[in-house]
C-alpha positions in Angstrom: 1.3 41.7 -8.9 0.4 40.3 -5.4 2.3 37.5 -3.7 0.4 34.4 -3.8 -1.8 33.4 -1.1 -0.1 30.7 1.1 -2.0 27.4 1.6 -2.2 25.7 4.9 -1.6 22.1 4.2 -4.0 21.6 7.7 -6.3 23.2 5.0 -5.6 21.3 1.8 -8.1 18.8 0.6 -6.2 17.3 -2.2 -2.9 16.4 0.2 -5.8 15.0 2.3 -8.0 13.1 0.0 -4.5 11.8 -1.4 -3.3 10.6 1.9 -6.8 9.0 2.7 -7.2 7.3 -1.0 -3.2 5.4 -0.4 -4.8 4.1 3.1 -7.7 2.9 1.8 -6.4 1.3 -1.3 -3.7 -0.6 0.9 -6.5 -1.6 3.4 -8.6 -3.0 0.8 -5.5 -5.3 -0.3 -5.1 -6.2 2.9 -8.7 -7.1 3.5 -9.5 -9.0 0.1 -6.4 -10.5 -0.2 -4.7 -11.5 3.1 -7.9 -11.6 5.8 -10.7 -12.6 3.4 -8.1 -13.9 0.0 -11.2 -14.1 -2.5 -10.5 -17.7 -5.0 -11.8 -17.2 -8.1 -12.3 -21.0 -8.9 -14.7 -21.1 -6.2 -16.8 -18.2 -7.4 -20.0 -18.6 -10.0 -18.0 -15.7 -11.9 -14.5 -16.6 -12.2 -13.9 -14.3 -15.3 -15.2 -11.5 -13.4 -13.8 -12.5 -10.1 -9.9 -11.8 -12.1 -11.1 -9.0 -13.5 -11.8 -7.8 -10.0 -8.6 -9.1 -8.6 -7.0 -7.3 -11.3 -8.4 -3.6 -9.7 -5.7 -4.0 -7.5 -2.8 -3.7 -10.0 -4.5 -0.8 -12.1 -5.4 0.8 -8.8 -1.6 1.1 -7.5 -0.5 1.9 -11.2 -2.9 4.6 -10.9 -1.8 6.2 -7.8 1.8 5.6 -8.9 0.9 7.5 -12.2 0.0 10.1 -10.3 2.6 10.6 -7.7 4.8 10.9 -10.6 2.5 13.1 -12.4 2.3 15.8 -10.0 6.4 14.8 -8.2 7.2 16.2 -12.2 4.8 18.6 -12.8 4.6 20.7 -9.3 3.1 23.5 -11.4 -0.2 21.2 -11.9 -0.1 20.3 -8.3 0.1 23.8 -7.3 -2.6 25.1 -9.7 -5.3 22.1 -8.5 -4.3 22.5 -4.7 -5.2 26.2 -5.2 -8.4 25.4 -7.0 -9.5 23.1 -4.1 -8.9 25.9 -1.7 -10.4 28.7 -3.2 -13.3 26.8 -4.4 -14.1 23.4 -2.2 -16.5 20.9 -2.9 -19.4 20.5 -0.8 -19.2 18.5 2.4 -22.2 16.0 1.4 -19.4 14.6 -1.3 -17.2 13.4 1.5 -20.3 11.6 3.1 -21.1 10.2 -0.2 -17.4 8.9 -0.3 -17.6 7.8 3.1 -20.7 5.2 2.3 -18.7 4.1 -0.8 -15.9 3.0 1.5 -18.5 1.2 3.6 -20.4 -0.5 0.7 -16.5 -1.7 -0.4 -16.1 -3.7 2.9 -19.3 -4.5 3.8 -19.1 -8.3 2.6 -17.0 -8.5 4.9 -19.1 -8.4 8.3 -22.1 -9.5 6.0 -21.0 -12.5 5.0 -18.1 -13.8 6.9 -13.7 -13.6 5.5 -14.8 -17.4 4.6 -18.0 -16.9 2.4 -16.9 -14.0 0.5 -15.6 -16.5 -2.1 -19.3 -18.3 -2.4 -20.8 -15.3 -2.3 -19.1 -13.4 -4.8 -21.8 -12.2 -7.2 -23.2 -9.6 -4.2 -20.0 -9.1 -3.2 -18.8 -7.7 -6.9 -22.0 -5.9 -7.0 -21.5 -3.9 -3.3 -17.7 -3.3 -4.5 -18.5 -2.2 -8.0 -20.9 0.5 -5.9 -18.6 1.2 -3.4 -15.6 2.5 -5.6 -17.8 4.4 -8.1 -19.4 6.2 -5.3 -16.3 6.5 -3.2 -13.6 7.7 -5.9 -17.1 10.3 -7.3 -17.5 11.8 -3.7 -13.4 12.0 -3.7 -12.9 14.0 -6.4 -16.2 16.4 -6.3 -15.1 16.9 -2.2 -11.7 18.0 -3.6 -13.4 20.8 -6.0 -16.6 21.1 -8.0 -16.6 19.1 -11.2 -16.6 22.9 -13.3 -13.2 23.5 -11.3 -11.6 19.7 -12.7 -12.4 20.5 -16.4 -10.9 24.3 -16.0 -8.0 22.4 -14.5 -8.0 19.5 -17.0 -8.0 21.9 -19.8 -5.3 24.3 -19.0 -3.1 20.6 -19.0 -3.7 19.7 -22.5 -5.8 17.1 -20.8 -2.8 15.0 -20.3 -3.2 13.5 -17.0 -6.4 11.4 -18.2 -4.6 9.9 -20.8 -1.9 9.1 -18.4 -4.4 7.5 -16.1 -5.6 5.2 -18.8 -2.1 4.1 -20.1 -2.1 2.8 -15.9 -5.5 1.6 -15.9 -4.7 -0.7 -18.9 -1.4 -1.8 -17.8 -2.9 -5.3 -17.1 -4.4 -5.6 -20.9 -1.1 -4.1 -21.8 0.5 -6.8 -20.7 -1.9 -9.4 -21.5 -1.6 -8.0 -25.7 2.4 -8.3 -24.6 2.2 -12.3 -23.1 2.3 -13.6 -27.2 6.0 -12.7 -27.0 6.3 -15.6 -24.9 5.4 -17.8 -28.2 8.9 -16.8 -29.4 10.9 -20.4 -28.9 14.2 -18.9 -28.0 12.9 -16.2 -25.4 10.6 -18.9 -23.3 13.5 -21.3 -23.9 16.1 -19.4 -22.2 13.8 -17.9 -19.6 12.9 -22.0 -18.7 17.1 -22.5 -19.2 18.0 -19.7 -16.8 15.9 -20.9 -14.2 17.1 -23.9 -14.1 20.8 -22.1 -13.8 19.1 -20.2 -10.8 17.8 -22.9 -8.8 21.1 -25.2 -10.2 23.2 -22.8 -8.1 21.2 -23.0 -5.1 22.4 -26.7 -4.9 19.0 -28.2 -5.7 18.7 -31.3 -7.7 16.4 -29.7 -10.0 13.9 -32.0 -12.4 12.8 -30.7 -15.9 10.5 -31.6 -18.9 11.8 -29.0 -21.9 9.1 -29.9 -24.0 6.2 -28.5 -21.8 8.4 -26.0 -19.4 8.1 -28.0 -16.3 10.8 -27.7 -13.5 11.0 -28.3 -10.1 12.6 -30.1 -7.5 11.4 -32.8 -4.8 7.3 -33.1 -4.8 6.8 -29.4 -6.2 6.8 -28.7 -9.9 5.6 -25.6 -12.1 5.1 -25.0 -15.6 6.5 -22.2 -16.9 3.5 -20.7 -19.1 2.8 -17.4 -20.2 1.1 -15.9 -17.0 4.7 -16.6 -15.7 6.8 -14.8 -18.7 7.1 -11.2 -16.6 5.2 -9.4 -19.2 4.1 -6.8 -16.5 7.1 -5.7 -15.2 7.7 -4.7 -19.0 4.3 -3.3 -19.3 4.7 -1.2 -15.8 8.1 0.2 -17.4 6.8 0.9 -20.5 4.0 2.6 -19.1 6.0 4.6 -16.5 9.3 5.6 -18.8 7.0 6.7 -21.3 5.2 9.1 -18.7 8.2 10.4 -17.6 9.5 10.5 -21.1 6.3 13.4 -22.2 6.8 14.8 -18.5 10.8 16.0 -18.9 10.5 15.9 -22.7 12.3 19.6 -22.6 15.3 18.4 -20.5 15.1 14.7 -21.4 18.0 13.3 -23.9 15.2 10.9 -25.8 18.0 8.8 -27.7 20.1 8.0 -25.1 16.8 7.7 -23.3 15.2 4.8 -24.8 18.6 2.5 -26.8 20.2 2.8 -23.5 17.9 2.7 -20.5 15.1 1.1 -22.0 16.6 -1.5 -23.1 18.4 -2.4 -19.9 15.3 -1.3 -18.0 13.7 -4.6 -20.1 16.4 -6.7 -19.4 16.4 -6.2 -15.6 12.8 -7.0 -15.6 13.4 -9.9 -17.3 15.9 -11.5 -15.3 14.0 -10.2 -12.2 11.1 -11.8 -13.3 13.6 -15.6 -13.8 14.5 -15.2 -10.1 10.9 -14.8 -8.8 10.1 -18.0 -10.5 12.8 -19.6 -9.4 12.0 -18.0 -5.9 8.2 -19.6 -6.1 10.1 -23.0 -6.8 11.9 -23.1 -3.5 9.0 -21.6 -1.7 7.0 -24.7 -3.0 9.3 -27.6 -2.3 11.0 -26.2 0.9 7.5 -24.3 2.5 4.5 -24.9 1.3 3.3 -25.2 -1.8 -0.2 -24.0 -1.4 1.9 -20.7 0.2 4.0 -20.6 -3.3 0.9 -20.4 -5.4 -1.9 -18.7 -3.6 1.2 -16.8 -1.3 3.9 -15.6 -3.0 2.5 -15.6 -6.6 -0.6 -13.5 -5.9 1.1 -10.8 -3.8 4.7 -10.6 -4.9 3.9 -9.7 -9.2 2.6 -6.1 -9.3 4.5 -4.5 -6.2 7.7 -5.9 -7.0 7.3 -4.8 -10.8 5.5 -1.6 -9.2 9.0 -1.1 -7.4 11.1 -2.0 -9.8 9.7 0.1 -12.5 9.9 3.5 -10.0 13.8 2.3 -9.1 14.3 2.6 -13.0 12.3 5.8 -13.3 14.5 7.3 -10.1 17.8 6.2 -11.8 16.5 7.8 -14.7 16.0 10.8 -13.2 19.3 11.1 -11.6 21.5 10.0 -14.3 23.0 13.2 -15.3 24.0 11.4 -18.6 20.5 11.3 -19.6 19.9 15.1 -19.0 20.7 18.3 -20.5 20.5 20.3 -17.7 22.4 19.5 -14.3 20.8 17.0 -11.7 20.4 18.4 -8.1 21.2 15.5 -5.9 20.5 17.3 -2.6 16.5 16.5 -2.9 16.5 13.3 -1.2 18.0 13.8 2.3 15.6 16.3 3.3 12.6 14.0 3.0 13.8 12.8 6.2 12.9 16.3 7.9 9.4 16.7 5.5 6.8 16.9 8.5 4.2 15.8 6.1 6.0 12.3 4.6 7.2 11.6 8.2 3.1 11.4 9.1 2.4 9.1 5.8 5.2 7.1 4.9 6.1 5.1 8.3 2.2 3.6 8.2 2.6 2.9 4.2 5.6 1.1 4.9 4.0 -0.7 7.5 1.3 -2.0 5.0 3.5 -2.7 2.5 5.2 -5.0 5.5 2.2 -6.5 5.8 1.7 -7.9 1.9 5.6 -8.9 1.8 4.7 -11.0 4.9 2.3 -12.8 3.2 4.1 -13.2 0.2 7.6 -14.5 1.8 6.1 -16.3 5.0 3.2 -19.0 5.0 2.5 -17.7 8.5 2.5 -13.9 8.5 2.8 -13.6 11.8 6.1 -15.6 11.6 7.9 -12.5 9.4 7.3 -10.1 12.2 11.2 -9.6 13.0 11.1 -8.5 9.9 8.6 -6.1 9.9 9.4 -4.3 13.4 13.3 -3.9 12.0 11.7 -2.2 9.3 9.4 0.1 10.8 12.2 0.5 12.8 14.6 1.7 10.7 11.6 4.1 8.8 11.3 5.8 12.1 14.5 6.5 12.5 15.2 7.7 9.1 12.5 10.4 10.4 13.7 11.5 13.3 14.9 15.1 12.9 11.2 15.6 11.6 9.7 13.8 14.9 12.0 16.6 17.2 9.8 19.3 15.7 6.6 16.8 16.1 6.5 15.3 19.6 6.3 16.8 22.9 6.0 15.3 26.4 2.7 13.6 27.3 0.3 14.3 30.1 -0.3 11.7 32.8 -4.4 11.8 31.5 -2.9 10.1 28.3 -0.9 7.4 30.5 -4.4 6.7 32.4 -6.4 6.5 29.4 -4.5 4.1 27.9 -4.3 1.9 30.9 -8.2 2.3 30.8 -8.4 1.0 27.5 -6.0 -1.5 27.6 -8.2 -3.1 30.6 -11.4 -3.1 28.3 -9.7 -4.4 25.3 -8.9 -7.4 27.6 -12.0 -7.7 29.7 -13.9 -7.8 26.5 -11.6 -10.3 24.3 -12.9 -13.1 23.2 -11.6 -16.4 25.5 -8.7 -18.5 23.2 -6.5 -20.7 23.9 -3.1 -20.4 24.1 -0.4 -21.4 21.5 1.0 -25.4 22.1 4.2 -24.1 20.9 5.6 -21.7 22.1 7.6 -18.3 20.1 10.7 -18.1 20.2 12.6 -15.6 22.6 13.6 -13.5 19.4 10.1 -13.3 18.0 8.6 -12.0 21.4 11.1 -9.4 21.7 10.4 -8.1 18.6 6.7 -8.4 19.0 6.4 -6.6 22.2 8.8 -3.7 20.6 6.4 -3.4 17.5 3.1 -3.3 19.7 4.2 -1.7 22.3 6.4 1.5 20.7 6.3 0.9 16.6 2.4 0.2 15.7 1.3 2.7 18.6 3.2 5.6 16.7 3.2 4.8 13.5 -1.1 4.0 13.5 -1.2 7.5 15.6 1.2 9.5 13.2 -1.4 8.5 10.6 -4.9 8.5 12.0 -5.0 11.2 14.1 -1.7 13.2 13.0 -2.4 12.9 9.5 -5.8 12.3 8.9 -7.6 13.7 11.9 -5.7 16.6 12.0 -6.6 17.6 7.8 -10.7 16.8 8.3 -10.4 19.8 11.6 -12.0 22.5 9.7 -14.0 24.1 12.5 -17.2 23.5 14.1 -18.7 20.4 15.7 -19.7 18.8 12.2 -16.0 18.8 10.9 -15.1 17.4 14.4 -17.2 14.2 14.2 -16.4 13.3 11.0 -13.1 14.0 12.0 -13.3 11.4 14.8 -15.3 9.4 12.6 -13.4 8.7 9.2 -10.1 7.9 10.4 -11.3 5.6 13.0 -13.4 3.3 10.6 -10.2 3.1 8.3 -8.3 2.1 12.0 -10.8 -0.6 12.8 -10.5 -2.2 9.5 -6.7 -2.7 10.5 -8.0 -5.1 13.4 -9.7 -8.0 13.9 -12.4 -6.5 16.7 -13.8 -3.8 14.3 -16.0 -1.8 17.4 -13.6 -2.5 20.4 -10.7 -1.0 17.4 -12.6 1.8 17.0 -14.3 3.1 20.2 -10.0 2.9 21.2 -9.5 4.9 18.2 -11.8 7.4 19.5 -10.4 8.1 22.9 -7.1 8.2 21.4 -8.9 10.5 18.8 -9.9 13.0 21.8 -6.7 12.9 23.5 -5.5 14.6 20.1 -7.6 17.4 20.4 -5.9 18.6 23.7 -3.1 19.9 24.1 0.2 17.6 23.0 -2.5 16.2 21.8 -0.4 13.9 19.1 1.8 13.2 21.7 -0.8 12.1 23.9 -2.7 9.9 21.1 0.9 7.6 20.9 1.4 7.5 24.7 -2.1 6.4 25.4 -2.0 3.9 22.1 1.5 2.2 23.5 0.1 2.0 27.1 -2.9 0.2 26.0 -0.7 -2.2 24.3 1.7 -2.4 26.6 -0.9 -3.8 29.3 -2.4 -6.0 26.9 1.2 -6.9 26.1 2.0 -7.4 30.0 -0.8 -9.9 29.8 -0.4 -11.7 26.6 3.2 -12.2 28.2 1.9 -13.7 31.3 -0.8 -16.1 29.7 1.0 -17.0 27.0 -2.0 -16.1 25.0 0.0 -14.1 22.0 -3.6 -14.3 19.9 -4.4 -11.2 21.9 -1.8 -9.1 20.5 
């Protein structure tokens, strides 16, 4: 029998296609719910508009689903990566999930971040198009539709019924929310909030006969929607994945009366400190930030992240196991040339939606987010040896170019009346000038530029192409963002050329920095 044929990951459209589907689904969050947040009372369609809303949560169950999937099943992984190689789909696929992408955000530029809401009927029409033709062209680029049901088969056709036990997670949870009914569980959520915010050293007021507790102007009532039923849902959903998944090694008794049940109860009392989180963002911030902030961004990722930490204990608990747990896999993730490309930008995102989740001014949570893309990149270093080289001098002048046209064409504003404070500008300049700059070009053109180079001058363009729409949707000034993009795009094709891309990115900034520093004008960066 012949060794198998080694796959260059440069040439793997599924590790591609993967990386690109994460970035987009982040940038859509990003875009519908922090620069254009879409209110559903103010819509013609306000069942449909939460329906919509509610894409977001199934779409990150989906992609969690099947990161898990394919982390416990490398066989499946193996298999589909091999199909993709040996029998691609055809380039027009990628176009078609190209103009998906574009129909997604178009209501965007077509109607303004402050319309979208009062214009919601074309915009749910123009999204509804944009996924199905965008996640369609996705998987027929990866491999022809013939190659998926080959695949499907020879897996019992068990990852489509995972995918549906995360698509439903949200009508899991809303079949779950008549639990709440049950007198002694909402009573003793409502009781230990009022413990949680008590020990805070808040002179907390309370109505026990409707749930309503607060302090000082801001009050909340504690109704179903607030019970935590999808943090159960989420580790439901996930345990019982990984339950069919490791079924052969798994010890199911101790399994689900031991770590299920706690898995619950940590949900639950996670869920009594978010509320009683909301109540201090309301009476000491803002209250508007507590309900439209905090509650519609903090739910599904923290319950996202709290059901993976249960499924990672899990899955290192020897205890639960009948075979022995290696606990050497995690530390080299840090030398992984591939994660060191993703996760940094990821975590920047993920940054980003904290932000406005803690902060009523995003902008104001950027020490936070520079110590933590701070801390990713070193975590990642050994892998970044191997990676970077020493730049040319073109790259140094190039960025100085565009750095000059980003300000010659900025828009005039006015400077901020009140000025940062020293703290906040020290860790601004460090995250434009060093952390975004690598981090953006580790991504766009180390990742994704880098995967779409298949040879000739079609693959090139769309190579240049692609990742640079996905990078101007990241910035306010969509065509100045992206005609950057591409010159830090061509600087990646020479020589160093990754290298080059983050030198070039950080010198831009840097003189727009230099500048912003001088005016006082901190809108420009």
């Amino acid at each position: 029998m012949s060794a198998p044929t080694a796959i260059n990951p440069m040439r793997n459209r599924l590790t591609i296609m993967a990386g690109i589907a994460v970035a987009e689904l982040l940038a859509v969050i990003i875009t519908y719910q922090v620069m254009a947040s879409i209110e559903c009372r103010q819509t013609e369609i306000e069942t449909a508009c939460r329906a919509l809303r509610s894409m977001t949560a199934r779409g990150l169950a989906v992609i969690t689903v099947l990161a898990l999937y394919f982390w416990l099943r490398p066989r499946a992984y193996q298999a589909l990566r091999d199909a993709s190689h040996s029998a691609p789909g055809l380039n027009i696929w990628l176009a078609l999930h190209g103009l998906g992408l574009a129909l997604i955000f178009l209501p965007l530029p077509l109607f303004g971040a402050t319309e979208v809401s009062h214009r919601f009927l074309p915009t749910l029409l123009m999204m509804a198009a944009g996924g199905t033709l965008a996640a369609l062209g996705a998987l027929l680029w990866i491999t022809p539709a013939r190659q998926w049901w080959r695949w499907l088969r020879s897996e019992s056709y068990f990852l489509p019924v995972a995918l549906l036990g995360a698509v439903i997670v949200p009508d899991l949870a809303d079949l779950m929310r008549p639990l709440w009914n049950i007198a002694d569980l909402s009573s003793l959520t409502f009781f230990l909030v009022f413990l949680a915010l008590s020990a805070m050293g808040v002179d907390v007021g309370v109505d026990p006969a409707s749930y309503v507790i607060g302090y000082d102007d801001f009050f909340v009532q504690i109704a179903s929607q607030c019970s935590g039923v999808e943090g159960i849902a989420l580790i439901t959903i996930f345990m019982g994945l990984y339950a069919m998944l490791m079924k052969d090694d798994l010890r199911m008794r101790r399994f689900w009366l031991a770590l299920f049940p706690l898995a619950v109860l940590c949900s639950w009392l996670f869920n009594i400190l978010r509320i009683a989180i909301l109540i201090v963002i309301g009476a000491e911030v803002s209250a508007e930030h507590a309900l439209n902030g905090f509650h519609s961004y903090a739910g599904w990722p923290m319950f996202t992240a709290l059901a993976l930490g249960v499924v990672a204990v899990a899955h290192q608990w020897a205890w639960l196991h009948r075979t022995p747990r290696d606990h050497n896999d995690w530390p080299r993730l840090a030398e992984d040339g591939l994660a060191a490309l993703i996760v940094p930008f990821i975590v920047m995102m993920i940054t980003g939606v904290v932000a406005s989740a803690f902060w009523p001014t995003p902008s104001d949570a950027y020490p936070f987010r520079a110590v933590t893309m701070l801390c990713t990149l070193l975590y990642f270093r050994p892998a970044f040896v191997r990676l970077l080289q020493r730049p040319e001098a073109l790259a140094v002048l190039a960025g100085i170019s565009v750095g000059a046209l980003w300000l010659i064409t900025a828009p005039v504003t006015q400077a901020q009346a009140t000025a940062p404070s020293t703290a906040w500008i020290a860790f601004r300049l460090l995250g434009t000038i060093a952390l975004v700059p690598m981090i953006e070009e580790l991504f766009f053109r180390g990742y994704l530029q880098r995967r779409l180079m298949r040879g000739g001058l079609i693959w090139v363009i769309v190579a240049l192409l692609l990742p640079n729409l996905l990078f101007g949707l990241l910035h306010e000034r969509y065509l100045a963002s992206m005609l950057a993009g591409a010159v830090f795009g061509l600087l990646a094709l020479r020589k160093h050329g990754l290298t080059n891309a983050i030198a070039a990115h950080g010198t831009a900034n840097a003189v727009i920095s230099v500048y912003a520093l001088i005016t006082a004008n901190w809108a420009l960066i």
